[in-house]
C-alpha positions as CSV (number, residue, x, y, z in Angstrom):
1,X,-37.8,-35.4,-61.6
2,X,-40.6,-36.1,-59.5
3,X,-43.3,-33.7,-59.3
4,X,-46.1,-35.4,-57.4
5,X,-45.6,-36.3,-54.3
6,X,-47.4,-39.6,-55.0
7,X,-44.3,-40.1,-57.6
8,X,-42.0,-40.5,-54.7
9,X,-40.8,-43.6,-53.3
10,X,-41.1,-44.7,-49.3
11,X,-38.0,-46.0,-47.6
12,X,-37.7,-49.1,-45.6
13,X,-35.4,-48.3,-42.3
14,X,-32.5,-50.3,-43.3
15,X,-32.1,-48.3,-46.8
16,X,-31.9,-44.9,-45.3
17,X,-29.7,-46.4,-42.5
18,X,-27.3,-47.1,-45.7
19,X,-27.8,-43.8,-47.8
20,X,-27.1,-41.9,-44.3
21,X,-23.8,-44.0,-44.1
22,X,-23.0,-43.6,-48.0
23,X,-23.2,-40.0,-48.0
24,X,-21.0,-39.6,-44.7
25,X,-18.7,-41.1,-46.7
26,X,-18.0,-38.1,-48.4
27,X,-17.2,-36.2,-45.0
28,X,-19.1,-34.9,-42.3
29,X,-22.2,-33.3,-42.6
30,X,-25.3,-32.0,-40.3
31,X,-28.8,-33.5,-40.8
32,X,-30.2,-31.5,-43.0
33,X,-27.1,-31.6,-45.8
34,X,-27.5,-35.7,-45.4
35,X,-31.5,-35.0,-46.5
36,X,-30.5,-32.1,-49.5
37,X,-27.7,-34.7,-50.4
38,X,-30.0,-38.0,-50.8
39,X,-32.9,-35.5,-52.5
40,X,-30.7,-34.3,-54.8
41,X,-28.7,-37.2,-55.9
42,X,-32.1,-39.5,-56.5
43,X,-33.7,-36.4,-58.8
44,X,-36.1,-35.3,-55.9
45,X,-37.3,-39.2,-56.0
46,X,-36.3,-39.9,-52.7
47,X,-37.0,-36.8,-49.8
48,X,-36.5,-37.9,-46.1
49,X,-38.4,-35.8,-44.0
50,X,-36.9,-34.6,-40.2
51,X,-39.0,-37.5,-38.8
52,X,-37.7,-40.3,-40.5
53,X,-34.0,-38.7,-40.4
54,X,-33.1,-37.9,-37.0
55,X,-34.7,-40.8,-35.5
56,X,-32.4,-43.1,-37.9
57,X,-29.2,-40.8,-37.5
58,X,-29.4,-40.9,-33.6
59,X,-30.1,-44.8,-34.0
60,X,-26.8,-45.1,-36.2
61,X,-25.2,-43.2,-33.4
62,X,-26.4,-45.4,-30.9
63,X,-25.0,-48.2,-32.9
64,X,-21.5,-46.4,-32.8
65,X,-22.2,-46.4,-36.9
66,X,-22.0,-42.6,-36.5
67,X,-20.2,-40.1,-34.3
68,X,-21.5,-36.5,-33.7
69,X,-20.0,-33.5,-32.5
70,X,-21.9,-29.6,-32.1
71,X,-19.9,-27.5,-34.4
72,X,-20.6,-23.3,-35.5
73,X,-22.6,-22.4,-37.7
74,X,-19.9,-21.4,-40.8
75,X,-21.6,-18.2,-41.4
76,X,-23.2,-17.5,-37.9
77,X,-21.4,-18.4,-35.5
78,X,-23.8,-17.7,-32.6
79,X,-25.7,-20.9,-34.4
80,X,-24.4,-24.6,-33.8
81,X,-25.1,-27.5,-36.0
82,X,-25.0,-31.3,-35.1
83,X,-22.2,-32.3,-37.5
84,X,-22.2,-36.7,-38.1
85,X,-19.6,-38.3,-39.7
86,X,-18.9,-41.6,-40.1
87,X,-17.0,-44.1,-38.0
88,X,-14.3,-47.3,-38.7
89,X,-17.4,-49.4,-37.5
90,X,-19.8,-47.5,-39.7
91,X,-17.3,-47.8,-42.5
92,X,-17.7,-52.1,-42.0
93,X,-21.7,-52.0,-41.7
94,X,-21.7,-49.8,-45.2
95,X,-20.0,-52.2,-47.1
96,X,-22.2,-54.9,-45.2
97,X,-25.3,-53.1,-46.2
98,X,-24.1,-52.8,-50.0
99,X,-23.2,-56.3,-50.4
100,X,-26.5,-57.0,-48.9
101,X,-28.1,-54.5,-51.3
102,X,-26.6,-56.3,-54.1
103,X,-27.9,-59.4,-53.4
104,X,-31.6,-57.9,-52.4
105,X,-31.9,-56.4,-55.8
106,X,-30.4,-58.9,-57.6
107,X,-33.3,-61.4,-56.5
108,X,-35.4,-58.9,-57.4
109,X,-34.6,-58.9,-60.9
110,X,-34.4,-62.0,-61.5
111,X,-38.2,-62.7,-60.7
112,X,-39.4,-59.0,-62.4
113,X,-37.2,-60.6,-65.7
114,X,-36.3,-63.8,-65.2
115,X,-33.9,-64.9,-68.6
116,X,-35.5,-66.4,-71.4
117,X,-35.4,-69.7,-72.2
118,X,-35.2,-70.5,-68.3
């Protein structure tokens, strides 16, 4: 678990585009349960802060990626909450993104350990 903020890793735009679209994979959810979500599935490594996340979710929207809909509060219901959820065409881009991921990282590691003998 990170404890120093220095610890924690910066995000290039077209990651947290794809860890907004993997974790509406799971169903819809309102800004701040995408952040909790990513924070706690990376150990507190990764923590996207309100002004990295809504400009990227209302880019993803804009993309038709995501779909959004004002929704009650479950537990107040004089409070709303931006619920996003994921579309067909988000759905495509995702997989895109992975397969891209895959390759990105797997260039990576070939030049951080390159196999012996090569």
């Amino acid at each position: 678990m990170a404890d120093d903020a220095s610890e924690r890793i910066q995000l290039l735009q077209g990651t947290l585009d794809m860890l907004i679209l993997r974790t509406l994979l799971f169903g819809p959810a309102h800004g701040h349960q995408i952040a909790r979500h990513i924070q706690r599935t990376t150990e507190d490594l990764l923590q996207v802060e309100h002004g990295s996340l809504y400009p990227a979710l209302h880019r993803l929207e804009r993309r038709g990626w995501i779909a959004a809909r004002w929704e009650p509060a479950a537990k107040d219901l004089k409070r709303e909450f931006k619920y996003y959820r994921l579309t067909a065409a988000g759905r495509k881009q995702l997989v895109a993104e992975e397969s891209r991921w895959k390759k990105l990282t797997g260039a990576v590691a070939r030049v951080l350990w390159p196999a012996e003998g090569a």
